[in-house]
Each structure stands twice: as structure tokens, then as C-alpha cells.
C-alpha positions in Angstrom: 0.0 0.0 0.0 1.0 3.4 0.1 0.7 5.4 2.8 0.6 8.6 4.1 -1.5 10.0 7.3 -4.4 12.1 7.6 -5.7 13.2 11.0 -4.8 9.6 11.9 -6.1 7.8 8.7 -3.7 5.7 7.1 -4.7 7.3 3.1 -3.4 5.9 -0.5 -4.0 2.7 -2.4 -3.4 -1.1 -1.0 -0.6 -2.1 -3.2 -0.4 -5.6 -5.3 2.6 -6.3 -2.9 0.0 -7.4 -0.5 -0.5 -10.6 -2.5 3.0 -11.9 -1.6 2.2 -11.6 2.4 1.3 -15.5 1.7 1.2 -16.4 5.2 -1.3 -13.3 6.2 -4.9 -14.5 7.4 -5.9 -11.3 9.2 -5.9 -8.0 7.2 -7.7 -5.7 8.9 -7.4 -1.8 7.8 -10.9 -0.4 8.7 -11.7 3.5 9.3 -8.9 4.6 7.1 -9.4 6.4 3.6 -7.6 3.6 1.5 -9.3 4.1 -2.5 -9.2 2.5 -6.2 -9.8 -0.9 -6.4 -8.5 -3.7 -5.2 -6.5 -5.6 -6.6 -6.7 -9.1 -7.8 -2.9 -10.4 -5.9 -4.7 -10.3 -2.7 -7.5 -13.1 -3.8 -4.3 -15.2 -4.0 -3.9 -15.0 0.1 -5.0 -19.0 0.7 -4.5 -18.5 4.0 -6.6 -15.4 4.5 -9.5 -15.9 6.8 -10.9 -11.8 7.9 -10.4 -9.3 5.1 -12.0 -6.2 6.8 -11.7 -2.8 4.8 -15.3 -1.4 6.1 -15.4 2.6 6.3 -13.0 3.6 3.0 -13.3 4.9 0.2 -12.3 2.0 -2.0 -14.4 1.5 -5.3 -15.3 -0.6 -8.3 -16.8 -3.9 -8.6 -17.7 -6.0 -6.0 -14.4 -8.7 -6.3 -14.9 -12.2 -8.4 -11.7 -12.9 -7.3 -13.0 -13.2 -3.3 -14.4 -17.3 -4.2 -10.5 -18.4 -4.2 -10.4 -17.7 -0.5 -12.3 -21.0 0.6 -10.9 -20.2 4.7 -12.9 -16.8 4.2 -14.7 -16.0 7.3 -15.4 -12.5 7.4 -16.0 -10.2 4.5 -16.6 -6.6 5.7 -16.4 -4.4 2.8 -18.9 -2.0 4.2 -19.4 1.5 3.7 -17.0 1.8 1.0 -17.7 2.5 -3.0 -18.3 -1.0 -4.5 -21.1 -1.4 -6.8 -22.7 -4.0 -9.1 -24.3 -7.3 -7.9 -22.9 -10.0 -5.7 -20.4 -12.3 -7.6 -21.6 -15.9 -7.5 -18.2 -17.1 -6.9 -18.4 -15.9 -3.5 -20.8 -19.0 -3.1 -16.8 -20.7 -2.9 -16.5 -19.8 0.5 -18.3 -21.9 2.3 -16.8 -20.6 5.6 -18.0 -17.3 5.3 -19.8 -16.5 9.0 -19.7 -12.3 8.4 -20.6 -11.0 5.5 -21.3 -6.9 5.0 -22.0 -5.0 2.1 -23.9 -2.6 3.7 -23.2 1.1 2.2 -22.3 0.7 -1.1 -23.9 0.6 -4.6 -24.5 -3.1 -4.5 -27.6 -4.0 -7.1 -29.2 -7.1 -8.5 -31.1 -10.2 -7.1 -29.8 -11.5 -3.6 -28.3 -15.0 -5.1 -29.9 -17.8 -3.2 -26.2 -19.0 -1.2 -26.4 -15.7 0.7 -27.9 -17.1 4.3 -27.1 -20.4 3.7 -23.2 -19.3 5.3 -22.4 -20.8 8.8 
């Protein structure tokens, strides 16, 4: 990532680099003003079990990439800028126990997996 502060906020981009922590299962950055996307080197992260970014301003399409992370139990993406529907590949994660996409421009039918999560 690259990083600079702002009244306490960590602010830039998260980096590809990320991808090569291979050994990370927590990554947990929220209530900072991290934006752009994110990029697809951190679906990589097998071992990655709480990605929690809520309360950014990160943006574009809600992540295909996410159903490679089959450990996944907590997705917070809230409050950020994602929009679009919910990828079906996130169906992959059968883990999943926290799931919030609350915030953003998220559209479409609610697939039927979604509740069916531990």
C-alpha cells in the first residue's frame, strides 16, 4: 500500500505487494481512507480468513476474485464505494460466517447462497 496519514487515517491505495504476504490471514485496515480498487494479488492469500476494509473509500466492482479464498470467514467491505451485484463465486466460501456490504452501490437479485453461510 502506500501510505501517508491524515488526521490519523492511514490514506493511499493497497498495493499488489500485498499478494506476496502468503502467510497473512488477518488483514484488517478499517476506518482509514484507503481508495481505487483492489487488486486481484490479494485473492491469492489461501491462507486469508478476515479481510475487513469497512469505512473507506475504496471503489469498483464487487471482487470475483473473493471465491479463491475457501478459509474466508469474514468479508466486511462495508461502507465503502463497490457497486454491481454479488459475484456468484463468493458461493466458494463456504466458511463465510460475516458478510457486510452494507453502504455501497450493490444491485441485482440477492443470489440464493447468501444465508445459507455458517
Amino acid at each position: 500500500m502506500t501510505c501517508s496519514t491524515n488526521n490519523g487515517k492511514l490514506v493511499g491505495k493497497l498495493l499488489p505487494l500485498i499478494g506476496k504476504l502468503n502467510e497473512l490471514s488477518v488483514l484488517s485496515m478499517p476506518f482509514n481512507d484507503f481508495d481505487g480498487e483492489i487488486f486481484v494479488e490479494i485473492w491469492g492469500l489461501k491462507n486469508l480468513q478476515v479481510f475487513d476494509v469497512e469505512w473507506n473509500s475504496l471503489s469498483g466492482s464487487l471482487p470475483i476474485g473473493v471465491g479463491s479464498l475457501k478459509g474466508l470467514r469474514v468479508l466486511n467491505l462495508g461502507f465503502n464505494r463497490f457497486v454491481g451485484e454479488i459475484p456468484a463465486t463468493l458461493s466458494n466460501c463456504s466458511g463465510l460466517e460475516v458478510l457486510n456490504l452494507a453502504g455501497n452501490q450493490v444491485n441485482g437479485r440477492l443470489p440464493d447462497f447468501v444465508g445459507s453461510f455458517h
